[in-house]
C-alpha positions in Angstrom: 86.2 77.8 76.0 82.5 79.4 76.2 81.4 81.3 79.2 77.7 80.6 80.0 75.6 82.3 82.8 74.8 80.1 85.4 73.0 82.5 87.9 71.1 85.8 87.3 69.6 87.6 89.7 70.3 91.6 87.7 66.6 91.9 87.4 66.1 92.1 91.2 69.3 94.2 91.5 71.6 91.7 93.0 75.2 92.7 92.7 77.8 89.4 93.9 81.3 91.2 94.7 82.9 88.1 95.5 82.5 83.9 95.2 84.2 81.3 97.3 84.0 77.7 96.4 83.5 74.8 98.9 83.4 71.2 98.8 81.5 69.3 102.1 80.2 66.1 102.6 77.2 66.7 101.4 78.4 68.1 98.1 80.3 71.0 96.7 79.2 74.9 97.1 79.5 78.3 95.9 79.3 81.6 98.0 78.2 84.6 96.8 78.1 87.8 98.3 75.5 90.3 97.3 76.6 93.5 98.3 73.0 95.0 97.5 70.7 93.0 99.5 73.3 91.8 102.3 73.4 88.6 102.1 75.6 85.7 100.8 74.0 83.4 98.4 74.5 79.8 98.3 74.4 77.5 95.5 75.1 74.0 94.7 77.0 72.5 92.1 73.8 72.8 89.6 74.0 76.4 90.9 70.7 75.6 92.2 70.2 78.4 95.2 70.3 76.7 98.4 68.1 78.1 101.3 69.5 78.2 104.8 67.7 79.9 107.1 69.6 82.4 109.1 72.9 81.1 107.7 75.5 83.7 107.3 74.2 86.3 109.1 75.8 88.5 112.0 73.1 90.5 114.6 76.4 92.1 115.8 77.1 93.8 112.5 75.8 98.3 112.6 73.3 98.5 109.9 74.2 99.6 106.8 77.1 97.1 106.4 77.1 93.9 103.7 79.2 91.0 102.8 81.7 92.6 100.0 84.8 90.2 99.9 84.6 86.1 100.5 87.0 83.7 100.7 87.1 79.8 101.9 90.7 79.4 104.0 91.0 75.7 105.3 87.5 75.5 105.1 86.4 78.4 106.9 84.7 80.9 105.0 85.8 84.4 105.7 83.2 87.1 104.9 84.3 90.8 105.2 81.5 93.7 105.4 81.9 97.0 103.5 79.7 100.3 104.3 77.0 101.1 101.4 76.3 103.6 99.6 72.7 105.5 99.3 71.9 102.5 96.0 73.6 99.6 97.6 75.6 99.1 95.1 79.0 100.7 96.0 81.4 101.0 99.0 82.0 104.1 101.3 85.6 104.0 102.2 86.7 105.2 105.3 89.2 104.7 107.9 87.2 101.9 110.3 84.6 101.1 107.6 84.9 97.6 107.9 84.3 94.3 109.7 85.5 90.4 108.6 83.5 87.4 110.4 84.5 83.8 109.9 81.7 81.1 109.5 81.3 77.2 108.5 80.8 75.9 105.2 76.9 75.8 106.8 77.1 79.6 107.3 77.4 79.1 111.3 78.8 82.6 112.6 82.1 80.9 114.4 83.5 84.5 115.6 84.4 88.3 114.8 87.7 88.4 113.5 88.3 92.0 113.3 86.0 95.4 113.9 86.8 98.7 112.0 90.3 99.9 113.2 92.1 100.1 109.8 89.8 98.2 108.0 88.7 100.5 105.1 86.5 98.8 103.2 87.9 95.4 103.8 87.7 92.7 100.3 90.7 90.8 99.7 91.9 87.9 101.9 94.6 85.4 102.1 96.6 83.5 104.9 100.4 83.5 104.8 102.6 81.0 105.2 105.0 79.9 107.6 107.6 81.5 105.4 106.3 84.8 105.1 108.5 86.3 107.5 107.1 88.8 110.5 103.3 88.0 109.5 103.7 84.0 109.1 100.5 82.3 109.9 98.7 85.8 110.2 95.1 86.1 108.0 96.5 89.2 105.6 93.2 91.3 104.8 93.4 93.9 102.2 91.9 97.1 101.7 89.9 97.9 98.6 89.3 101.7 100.4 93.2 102.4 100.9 95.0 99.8 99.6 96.2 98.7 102.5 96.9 95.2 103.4 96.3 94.5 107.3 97.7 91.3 109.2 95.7 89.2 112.1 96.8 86.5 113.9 94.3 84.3 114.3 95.6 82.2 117.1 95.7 85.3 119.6 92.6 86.9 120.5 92.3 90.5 121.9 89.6 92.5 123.3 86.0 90.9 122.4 87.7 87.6 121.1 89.0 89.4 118.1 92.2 88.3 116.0 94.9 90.6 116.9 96.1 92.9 115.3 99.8 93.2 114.4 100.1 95.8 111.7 100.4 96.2 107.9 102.5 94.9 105.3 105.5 97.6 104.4 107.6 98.1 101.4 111.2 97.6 101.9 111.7 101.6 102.7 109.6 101.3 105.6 106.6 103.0 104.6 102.9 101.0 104.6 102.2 99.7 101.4 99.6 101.4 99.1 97.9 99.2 96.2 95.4 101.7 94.8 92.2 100.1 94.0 93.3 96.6 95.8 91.1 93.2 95.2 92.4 90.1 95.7 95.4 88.6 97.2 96.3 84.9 96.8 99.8 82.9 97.6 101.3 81.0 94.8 100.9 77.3 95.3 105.0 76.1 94.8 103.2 74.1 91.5 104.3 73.3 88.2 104.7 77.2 87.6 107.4 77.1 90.1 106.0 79.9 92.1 107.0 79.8 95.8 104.2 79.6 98.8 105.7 82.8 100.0 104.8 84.9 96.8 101.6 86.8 97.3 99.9 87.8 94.3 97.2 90.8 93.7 94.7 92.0 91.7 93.5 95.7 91.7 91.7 98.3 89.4 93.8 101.7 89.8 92.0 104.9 88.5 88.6 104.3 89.5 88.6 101.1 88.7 89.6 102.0 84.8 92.7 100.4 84.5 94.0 96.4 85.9 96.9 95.9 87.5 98.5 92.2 88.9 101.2 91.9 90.4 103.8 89.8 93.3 104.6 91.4 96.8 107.3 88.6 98.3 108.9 89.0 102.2 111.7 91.7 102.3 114.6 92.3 105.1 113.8 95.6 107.0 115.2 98.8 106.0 118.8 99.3 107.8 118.1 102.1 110.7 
């Protein structure tokens, strides 16, 4: 296989963190969020930019924030929203730096789903299962800042209309678990790999982003008390 450049945007100092993919009836989509200029870039399958005006966008949102993470669940796209730096080009982590809205495949702001709390620089997302134990059904969002990986459920609201919140995932000892440099998360499909639908897979760049590490987290009884 040879990898070809389909969009580039460097010259005006774009910088995509994240791509979703999409198909609609009018054709198939990809998302990109450009963490520089705050704004999530559609294409079509030509990767010919699309132009929808006012699409994606969130008045609600303090300024300084941009999309950093993507993802399309059941064809809603989930966008979360890092702090940036003083070039636009980098995260802040920090405890409450973070936000995750959830729009249409037309960019259509449907709701908040979460505001700063533990949110620390919000990216990766994934929804679990039915047979992911005490956070079944729940949107899991992880933190790139801490490496934390928060849980919503999205059928309870709370507050402003919020998903609520009901924790973080734990190691089997009880304490919060702690993926240093956390990116994606992703549930195995129960495909020909014979990887079960409550396996929950990672990405993440420990060290400053110098090294690569993947790796399974899979439902675990509570510690005894």
């Amino acid at each position: 296989m040879q990898a070809q450049i389909a969009v580039d945007n460097s010259a005006s100092g774009t910088v995509y963190k994240g791509l979703a993919i999409a198909s609609t009836t009018t054709g198939d989509f990809l998302y990109a969020s450009d963490f520089h200029h705050g704004r999530v870039d559609v294409f079509n399958s030509a990767f010919v930019a699309v132009q929808i005006p006012g699409a994606f966008t969130d008045s609600a949102l303090p300024a300084g924030y941009a999309p950093f993470g993507i993802q399309n669940i059941g064809g809603t796209i989930y966008v979360t929203y890092a702090l940036q730096d003083s070039d636009a080009h980098d995260d802040v982590a920090g405890v409450g730096h973070g936000f995750v809205d959830a729009y249409d495949t037309a960019g259509n702001l449907l709701r908040r789903v979460a505001s700063r709390g533990r949110l620390n620089s919000p990216w990766g997302l994934a929804q679990a299962p039915a047979s992911f134990g005490f956070f079944a059904g729940d949107l899991l969002v992880g933190n790139f800042g801490d490496g934390k990986i928060n849980a919503f459920d999205l059928a309870k609201a709370q507050g402003r209309g919020e998903a609520q919140q009901r924790g973080q995932l734990h190691s089997s000892s009880g304490a919060p678990l702690r993926i240093d440099g956390l990116w994606s998360l992703q549930f195995g499909n129960g495909g020909s790999a014979d990887v079960s639908k409550d396996t929950l897979f990672f990405t993440a760049g420990p060290g400053g982003e110098h090294h690569g590490l993947f790796g399974t987290i899979v439902p675990a009884p509570p510690p005894a008390r």
